[in-house]
N, C-alpha and C positions, 0 to 999 in steps of 0.2 A: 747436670743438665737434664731437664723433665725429657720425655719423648718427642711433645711437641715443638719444643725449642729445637730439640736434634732436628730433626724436621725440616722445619723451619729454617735454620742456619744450612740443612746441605740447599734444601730449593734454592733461596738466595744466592748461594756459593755456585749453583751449575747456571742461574739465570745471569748470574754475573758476567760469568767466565765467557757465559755463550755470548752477552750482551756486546762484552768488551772484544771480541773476535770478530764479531760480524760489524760494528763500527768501525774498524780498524778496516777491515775488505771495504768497505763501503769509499771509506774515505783512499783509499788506492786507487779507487776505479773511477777517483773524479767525483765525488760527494753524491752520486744516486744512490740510494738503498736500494738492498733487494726487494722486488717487489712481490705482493703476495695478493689473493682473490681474498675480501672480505670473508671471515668463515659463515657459514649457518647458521642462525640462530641457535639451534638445535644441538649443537658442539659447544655453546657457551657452559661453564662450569657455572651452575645457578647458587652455589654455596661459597664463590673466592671470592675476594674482594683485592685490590690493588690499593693499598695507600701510598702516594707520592709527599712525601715531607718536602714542600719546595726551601731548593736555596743547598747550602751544607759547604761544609771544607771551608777554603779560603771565600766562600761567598756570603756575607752577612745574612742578606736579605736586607729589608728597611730595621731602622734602629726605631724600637717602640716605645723603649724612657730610657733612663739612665743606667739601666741594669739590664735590660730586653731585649735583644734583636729577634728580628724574624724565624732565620732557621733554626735557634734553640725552643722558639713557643711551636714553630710547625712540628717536632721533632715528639715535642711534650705531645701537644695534641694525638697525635698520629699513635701512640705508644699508649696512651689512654681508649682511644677510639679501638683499636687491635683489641682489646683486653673486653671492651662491652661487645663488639662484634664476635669474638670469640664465644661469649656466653651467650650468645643467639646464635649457634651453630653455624657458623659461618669459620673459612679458611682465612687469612688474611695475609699478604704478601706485601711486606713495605719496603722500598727503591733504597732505602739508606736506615740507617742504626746499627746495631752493634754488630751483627753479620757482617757488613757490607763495609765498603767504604765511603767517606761523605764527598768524594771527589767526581762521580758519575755525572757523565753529562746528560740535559735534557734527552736527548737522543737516545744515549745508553739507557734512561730510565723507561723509554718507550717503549725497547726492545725486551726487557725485561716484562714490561705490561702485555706485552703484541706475545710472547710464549704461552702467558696465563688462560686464553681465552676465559679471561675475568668478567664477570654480569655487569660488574661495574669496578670503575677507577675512579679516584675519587684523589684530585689534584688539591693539597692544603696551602693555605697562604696568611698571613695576617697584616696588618695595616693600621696603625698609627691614627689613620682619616675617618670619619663617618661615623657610624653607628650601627651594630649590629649587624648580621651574617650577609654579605654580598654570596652569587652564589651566580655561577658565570660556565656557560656554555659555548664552544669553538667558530669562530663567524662565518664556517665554510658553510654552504648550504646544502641541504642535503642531499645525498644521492639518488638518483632514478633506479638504482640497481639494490637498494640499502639490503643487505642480511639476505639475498637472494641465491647467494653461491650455494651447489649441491654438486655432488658429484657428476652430474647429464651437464653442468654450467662448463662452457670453455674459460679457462684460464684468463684473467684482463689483467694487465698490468699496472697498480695504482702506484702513482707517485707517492714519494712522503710523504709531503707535503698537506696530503687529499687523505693520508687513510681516515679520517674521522667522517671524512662526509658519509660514509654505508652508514655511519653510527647515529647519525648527527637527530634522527628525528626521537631515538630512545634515546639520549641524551639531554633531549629538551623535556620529555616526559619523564625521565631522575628527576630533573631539575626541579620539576613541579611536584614533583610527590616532597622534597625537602624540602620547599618551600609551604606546602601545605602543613607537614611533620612541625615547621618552624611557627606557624601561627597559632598552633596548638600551644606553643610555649609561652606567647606574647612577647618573643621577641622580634625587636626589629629585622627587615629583612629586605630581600632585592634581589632581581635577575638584571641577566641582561647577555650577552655574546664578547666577546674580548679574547683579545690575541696574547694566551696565555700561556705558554710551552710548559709542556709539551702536547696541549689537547691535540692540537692538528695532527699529530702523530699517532694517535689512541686508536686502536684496531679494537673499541671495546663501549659499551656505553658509559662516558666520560662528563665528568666538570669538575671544575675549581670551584672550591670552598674557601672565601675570604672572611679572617673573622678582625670587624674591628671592635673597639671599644662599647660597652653598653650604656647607654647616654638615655637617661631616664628620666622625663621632667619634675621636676620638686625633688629630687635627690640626685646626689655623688655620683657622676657615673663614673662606675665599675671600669677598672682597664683587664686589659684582653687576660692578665695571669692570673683575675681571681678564680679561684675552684671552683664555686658556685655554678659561675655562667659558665666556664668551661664544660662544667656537667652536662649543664641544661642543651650546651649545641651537640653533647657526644648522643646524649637523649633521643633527638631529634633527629639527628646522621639515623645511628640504628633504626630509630622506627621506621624512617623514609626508606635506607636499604630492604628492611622486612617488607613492606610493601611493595619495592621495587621488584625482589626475589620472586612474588607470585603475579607479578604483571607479565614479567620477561619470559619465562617458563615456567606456566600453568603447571602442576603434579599432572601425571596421567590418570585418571580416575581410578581403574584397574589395578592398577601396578603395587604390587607392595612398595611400600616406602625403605631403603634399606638405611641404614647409618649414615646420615647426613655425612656428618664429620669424617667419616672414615673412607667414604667415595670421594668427597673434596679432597681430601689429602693424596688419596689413586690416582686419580687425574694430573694433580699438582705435581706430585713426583714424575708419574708419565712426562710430563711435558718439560720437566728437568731435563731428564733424559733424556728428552730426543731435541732440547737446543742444545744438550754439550756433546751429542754425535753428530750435528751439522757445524757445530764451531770447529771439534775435531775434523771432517773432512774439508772443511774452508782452510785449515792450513796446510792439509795435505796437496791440497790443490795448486796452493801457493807453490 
């Protein structure tokens, strides 16, 4: 196993363990999560990404033909996308695959996302219907207080339910830079807001990624598993993230730049760490 896979496999394995502990307190205490203050902008890791493979285990997803379901093309997708993200210097943390187990529920995958302070999550889907990349952001509306927390801020309690709203208006602005990214390719495309779990849940700037069929006039269209068009939207992810990277957090002009990859991975281990010492004293408390 390379270094980056070791890596990899323990983050996973501490965001898990921590995930699957504090769901477990959560759901004791009468289904409230712990709640937590939006972080700063400032504390987002501008180099992680968060990919969500929706669906996994005994969940199909929708059935795409007679050989396709859902959560083996989001699975595919997500494992192709990790691999170009990665060659754009970026970290990349995905909720299910070979690490993990495919059994985590929406929740548990939020909580894994919510340790990350990831620049972006990026929730994958596919669909049978339509044409070309849907691309769908949380219907909460955005918060008054959005990315405001700093140390001088008192503590507010957000429901689950809400964490996305701090996020919700850099959310809408991902969404357009991949939608922009996606007209450079000339492929079909669409926004729009939909109740899509786990976005409500995302302490991070957050949307789902739906990819259907490429339906092209005077020719065959293309279904969701050709490699071609799967390219063309991993293409387009990346380029959108690379532009999101220096929307979100600007470089400091001054500042030597140190090894991208090697401060994403500090951070990501850091925060391994300290959700499997909050899961450790969540049972000790038990």
């Amino acid at each position: 196993m390379t270094p980056s896979r070791k890596f990899a496999a323990l983050l996973i394995a501490a965001l898990a363990g921590a995930a699957a502990t504090v769901y477990s307190i959560r759901a004791q205490a009468g289904g409230q999560p712990p709640a937590a203050p939006p972080p700063a902008a400032s504390t987002m890791n501008p180099n992680l990404i968060v990919l969500d493979p929706a669906h996994g285990g005994p969940d199909p997803g929708s059935t795409l033909s007679d050989n396709a379901v859902e959560k083996d093309l989001t699975l595919s997708m997500a494992l192709k996308l990790r691999g170009a993200l990665a060659a754009a210097n970026f970290t990349v943390v995905t909720t299910r695959g070979a690490e993990i187990p495919d059994t985590l529920t929406t929740d548990q995958r939020a909580e894994i996302a919510n340790h990350t302070h990831a620049v972006a999550c990026i929730v994958l889907h596919a669909t049978a219907t339509g044409s070309g990349v849907h691309v769908y952001t949380s219907t909460l509306q955005p918060s008054d207080s959005e990315n405001t927390a700093d140390g001088d801020t008192p503590f507010a309690p957000i429901p689950w339910e809400m964490a996305q709203a701090g996020f919700k208006r850099q959310s809408l602005q991902l969404a357009s830079d991949l939608i922009s990214a996606l007209a450079t390719t000339n492929l079909p495309r669409g926004s729009g807001n939909a109740p899509v779990r786990p976005l409500d849940n995302l302490m991070c700037p957050a949307i789902a990624v739906e990819i259907a069929p490429l339906a092209v006039p005077g020719t065959d269209t293309r279904p969701i598993t050709d490699a071609e068009y799967q390219q063309r939207v991993v293409d387009a992810l990346v380029a959108a993230l690379k532009t999101w990277r220096t929307e979100a957090i600007p470089p400091a002009p001054s500042a030597a730049a140190p090894n991208a990859q090697a401060t994403a991975a500090a951070r990501a281990i850091a925060a391994a760490e300290a959700a499997g010492r909050a899961a450790s004293s969540g049972k000790e408390a038990q």
